[in-house]
Every structure is written in C-alpha cells, then in structure tokens.
C-alpha positions in Angstrom: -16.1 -220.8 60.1 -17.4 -218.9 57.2 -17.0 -215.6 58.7 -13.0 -216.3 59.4 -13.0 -217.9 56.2 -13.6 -214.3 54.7 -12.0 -212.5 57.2 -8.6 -214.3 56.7 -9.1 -214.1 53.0 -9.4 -210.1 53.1 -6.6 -210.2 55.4 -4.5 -212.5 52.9 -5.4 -210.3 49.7 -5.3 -206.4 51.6 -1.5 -207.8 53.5 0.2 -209.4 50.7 -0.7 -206.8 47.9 0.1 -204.1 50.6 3.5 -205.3 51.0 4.9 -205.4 48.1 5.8 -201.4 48.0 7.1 -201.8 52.0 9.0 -204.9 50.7 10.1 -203.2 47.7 10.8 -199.4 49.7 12.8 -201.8 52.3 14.9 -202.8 49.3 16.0 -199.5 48.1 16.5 -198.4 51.5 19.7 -200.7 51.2 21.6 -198.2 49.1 20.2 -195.3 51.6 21.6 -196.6 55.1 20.7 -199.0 57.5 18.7 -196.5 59.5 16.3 -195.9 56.9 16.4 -199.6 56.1 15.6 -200.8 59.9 12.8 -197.9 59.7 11.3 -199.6 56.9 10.9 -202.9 58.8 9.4 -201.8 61.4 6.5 -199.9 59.3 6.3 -203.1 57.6 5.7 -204.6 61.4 3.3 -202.1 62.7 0.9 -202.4 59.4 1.0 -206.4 59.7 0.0 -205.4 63.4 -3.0 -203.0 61.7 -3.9 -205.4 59.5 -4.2 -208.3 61.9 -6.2 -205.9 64.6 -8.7 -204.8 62.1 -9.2 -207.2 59.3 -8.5 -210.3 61.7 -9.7 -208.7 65.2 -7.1 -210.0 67.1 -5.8 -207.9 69.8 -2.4 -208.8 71.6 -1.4 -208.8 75.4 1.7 -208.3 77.0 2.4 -210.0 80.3 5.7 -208.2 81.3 8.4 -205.8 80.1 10.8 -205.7 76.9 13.8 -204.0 76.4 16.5 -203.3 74.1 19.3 -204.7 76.0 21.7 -206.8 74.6 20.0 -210.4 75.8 19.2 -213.3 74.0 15.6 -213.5 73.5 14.1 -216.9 73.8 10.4 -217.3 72.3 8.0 -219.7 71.2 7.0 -220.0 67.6 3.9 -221.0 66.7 2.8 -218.9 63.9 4.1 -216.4 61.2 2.3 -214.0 63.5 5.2 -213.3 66.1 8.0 -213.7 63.6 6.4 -210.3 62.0 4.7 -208.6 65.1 8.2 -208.8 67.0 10.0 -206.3 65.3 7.8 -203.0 66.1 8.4 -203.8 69.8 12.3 -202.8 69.4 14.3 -200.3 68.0 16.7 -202.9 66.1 16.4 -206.7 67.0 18.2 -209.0 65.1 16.5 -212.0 64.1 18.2 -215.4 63.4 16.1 -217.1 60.8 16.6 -220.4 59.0 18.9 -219.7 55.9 16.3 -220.3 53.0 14.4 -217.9 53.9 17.3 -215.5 52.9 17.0 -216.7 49.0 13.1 -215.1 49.1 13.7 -212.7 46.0 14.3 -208.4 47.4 13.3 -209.7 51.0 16.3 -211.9 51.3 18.7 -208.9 50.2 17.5 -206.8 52.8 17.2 -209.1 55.1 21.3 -209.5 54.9 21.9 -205.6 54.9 19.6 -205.6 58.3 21.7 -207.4 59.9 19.7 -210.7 60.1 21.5 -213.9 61.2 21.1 -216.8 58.8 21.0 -220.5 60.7 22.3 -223.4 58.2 21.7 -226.8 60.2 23.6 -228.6 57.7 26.8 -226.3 57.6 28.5 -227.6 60.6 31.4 -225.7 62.9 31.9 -223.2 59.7 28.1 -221.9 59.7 28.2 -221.9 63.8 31.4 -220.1 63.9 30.0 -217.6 61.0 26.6 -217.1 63.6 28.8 -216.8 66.7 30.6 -214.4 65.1 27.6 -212.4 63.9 25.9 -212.3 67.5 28.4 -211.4 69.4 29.1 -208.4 66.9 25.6 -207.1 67.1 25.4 -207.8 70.6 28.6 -205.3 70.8 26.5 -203.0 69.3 23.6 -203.2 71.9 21.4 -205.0 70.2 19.1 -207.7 71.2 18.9 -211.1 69.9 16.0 -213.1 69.0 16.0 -216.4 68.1 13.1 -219.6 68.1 14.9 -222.4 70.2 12.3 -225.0 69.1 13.6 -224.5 65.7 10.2 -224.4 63.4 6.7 -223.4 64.1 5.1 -226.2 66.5 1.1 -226.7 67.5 -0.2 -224.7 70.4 0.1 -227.1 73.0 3.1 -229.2 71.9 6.3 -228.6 73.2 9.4 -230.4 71.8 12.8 -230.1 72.9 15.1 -227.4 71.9 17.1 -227.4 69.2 20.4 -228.5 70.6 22.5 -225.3 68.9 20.3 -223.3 71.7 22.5 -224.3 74.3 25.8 -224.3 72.7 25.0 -220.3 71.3 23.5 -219.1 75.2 27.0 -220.9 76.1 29.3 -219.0 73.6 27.4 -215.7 74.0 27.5 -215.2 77.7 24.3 -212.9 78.3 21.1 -213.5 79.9 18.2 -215.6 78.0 14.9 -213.7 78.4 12.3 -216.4 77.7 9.3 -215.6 75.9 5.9 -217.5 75.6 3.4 -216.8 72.9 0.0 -218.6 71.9 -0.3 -217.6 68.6 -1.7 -220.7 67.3 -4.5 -221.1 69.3 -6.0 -218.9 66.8 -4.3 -220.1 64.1 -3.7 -223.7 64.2 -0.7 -224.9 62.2 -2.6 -227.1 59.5 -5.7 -224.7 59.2 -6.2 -221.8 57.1 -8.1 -219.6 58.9 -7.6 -217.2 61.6 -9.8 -217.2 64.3 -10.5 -214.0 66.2 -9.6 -213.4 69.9 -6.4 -212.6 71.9 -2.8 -213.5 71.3 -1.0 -213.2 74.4 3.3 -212.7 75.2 4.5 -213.8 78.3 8.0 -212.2 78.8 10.0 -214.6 81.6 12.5 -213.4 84.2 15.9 -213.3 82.6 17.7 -216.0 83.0 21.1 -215.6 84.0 24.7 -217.0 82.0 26.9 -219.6 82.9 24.1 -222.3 83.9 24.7 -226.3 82.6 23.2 -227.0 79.4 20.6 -229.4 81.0 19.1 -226.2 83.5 19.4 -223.7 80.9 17.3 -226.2 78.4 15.1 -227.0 81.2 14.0 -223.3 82.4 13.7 -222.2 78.8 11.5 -225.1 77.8 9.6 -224.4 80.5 9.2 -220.6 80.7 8.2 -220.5 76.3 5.2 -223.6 76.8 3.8 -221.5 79.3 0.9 -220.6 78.2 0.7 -224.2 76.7 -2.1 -224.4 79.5 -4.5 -222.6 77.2 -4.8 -225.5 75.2 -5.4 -228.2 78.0 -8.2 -225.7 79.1 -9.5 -226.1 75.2 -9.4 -229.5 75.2 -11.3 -229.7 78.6 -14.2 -227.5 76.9 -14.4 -229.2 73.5 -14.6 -232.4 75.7 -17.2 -230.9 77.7 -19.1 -229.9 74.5 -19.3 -233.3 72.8 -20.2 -235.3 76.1 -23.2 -232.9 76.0 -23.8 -233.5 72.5 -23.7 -236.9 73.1 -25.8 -236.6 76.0 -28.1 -235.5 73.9 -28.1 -237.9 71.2 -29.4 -240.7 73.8 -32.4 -238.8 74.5 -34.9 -240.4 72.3 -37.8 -239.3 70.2 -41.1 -239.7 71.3 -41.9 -240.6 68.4 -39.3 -243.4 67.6 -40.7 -246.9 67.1 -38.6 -249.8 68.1 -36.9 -251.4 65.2 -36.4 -247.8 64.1 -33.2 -247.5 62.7 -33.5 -244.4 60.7 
C-alpha cells in the first residue's frame, strides 16, 4: 500500500504539472487547424500512456483488432484510465462525453473545436437531435465513434444497465456497435486513491451488426463490455481463500495460553 501510495502520488504530481503545456499547446492549436489540434491530443494520449507504464507500471493488453472505421464503439468505463488511453489507438475518434465536462477552463474549448460530442441528459429531443446530428456528420467523415453506454464510471465487477439513449442513438445511426470490455478498475478501484500495479486488459467484441431490437442490441452489448467482469469473481474467490486461511489460523492456539485467558 505504501509503495502505490507513492507511486500514484509521483504519477499525480509528474501528469498534471506535465499537462498543462499539452493542454495549453492543444488550445492554441485551435486557431492553427484541426489537424494540428487532433495531433496534440493524441501526444497528450501517448504521454498519459508513458506516464502510466513507468511511474505506475501498468502495462496494457489488447485482445483483438481496432480500426478506424466509421462504427460505434461501445466500451466499458471504469476508470479515467481508458477515457485518456483511447485516443492514441486512432487517428481521429470522436468522443461523446457528458456536457460539464466541456465548461473545464482551455480543455473544454478544444474539446468543441475537436469535434467532441457533448451528452446533456436533461436537454431532451433538442440535445438528442443536436448529438444525432453531430454523429452522423463525423461518421460522414469516416470517423469512429466512441461512447460509454453505462453512462459514468462503475466498479469492476458491477454491471448496470445501459443508459437507455444507447439504444435509441445505435437505432438512429445505423452502423455496427463494436463492443469493448476493459478492467481498468481492478487496479484502480473507484473509491480508492491508489493505483495498483499490474495489467489493464481491452477486449475488442465482434461487431455487432444494425438494425437489431432494442432488447438484443442492449443484451449483446451488456454482455460483450462486463466481460472481463470475471476478473473480479476470480478476486473475490482468492481474497476469500486468504481470510479462511487467516482464520484458520487464528484458531490454532498458543501453547502457551491458559484457560480463562482472554488476552
């Protein structure tokens, strides 16, 4: 605990205070061109990915094969981990991300000029139709789109249902959902602090084609993004195994114990 305790705090200080010139670059790039600004992202991406591998010694596996087609990318959320790690593996995904996060001072501006896609739960048929619209243009363009159906970051090893604008967007869209899995909080549990060291792994499902009901196309995401949900009954299992052992051990008694002993 003490060692990830200091690890994660030398990851904290050497991240943050390195990202304020890529945050900062990123913004000016807005007045350059998008290129330059989508360029600047990604750099952004690929030294979180340093600083993770390094400072944090996490190392990431991929269990299948991404693309830049124009898909709907479906993946599990579990930390801020994926949400920056995703970008480096694409030339220009765009990421639809809860609206407050687009009032974050210089990182909300170029967030917009990207081409992110702001979600507003509480702005009805306007804010959908606004999102809709969005999609489908940078879909036109060939781009992929990533979004995290379960809405918020959720425990490794929970899985609640979908948000129900998932179903209504893979509807309206009319391209294929590529499913994606991701156990990023089994090393950084949602209430904790710390990062643990280890391997984060993403499990890339077979696309899953348009046009299916709203119940199957719910079903097979939900399914394909909690796979690797497993992890954590297998954790469980060893933890249990751990304290029966432990208190195995605590009914072994002392040689040395005299009866009435309490202490």
């Amino acid at each position: 605990m003490i060692i990830a305790a200091i690890r994660s705090a030398i990851f904290s200080l050497v991240f943050y205070i390195g990202s304020l010139p890529l945050v900062l670059y990123a913004f000016i790039t807005i007045w350059i061109s998008q290129d330059a600004l989508v360029w600047s992202s990604k750099l952004w991406s690929r030294y979180h990915y340093f600083c993770c591998r390094i400072l944090l010694g996490l190392r990431i596996n991929v269990e299948g094969q991404l693309s830049d087609q124009p898909v709907l990318y479906a993946i599990k959320h579990e930390s801020m981990f994926e949400t920056l790690d995703i970008p480096r593996f694409f030339t220009h995904p765009i990421i639809i991300a809860k609206k407050q996060l687009f009032s974050i001072p210089f990182w909300g501006r170029a967030a917009i000029a990207y081409g992110m896609i702001p979600i507003d739960r509480d702005g009805g048929a306007r804010a959908l139709r606004t999102m809709l619209t969005m999609a489908k243009a940078a879909l036109a363009n060939g781009k992929p789109i990533i979004i995290f159906p379960e809405g918020t970051r959720v425990p490794h090893g929970e899985s609640p249902p979908l948000q129900s604008g998932f179903a209504g967007l893979y509807k309206m869209l009319k391209v294929p959902v590529v499913p994606m899995a991701v156990d990023s909080g089994r090393l950084s549990p949602k209430r904790h602090r710390f990062w643990r060291s280890g391997t984060i792994t993403y499990r890339i499902g077979e696309p899953i084609p348009p046009g299916l009901s709203r119940a199957e196309i719910e079903e097979r995401v939900h399914s394909a993004i909690n796979a690797l949900n497993g992890n954590a009954a297998i954790n469980a299992l060893n933890e249990d195994a751990a304290i029966n052992a432990l208190n195995k051990d605590a009914t072994i008694k002392d040689p040395d114990d005299k009866p009435g002993d309490s202490g």
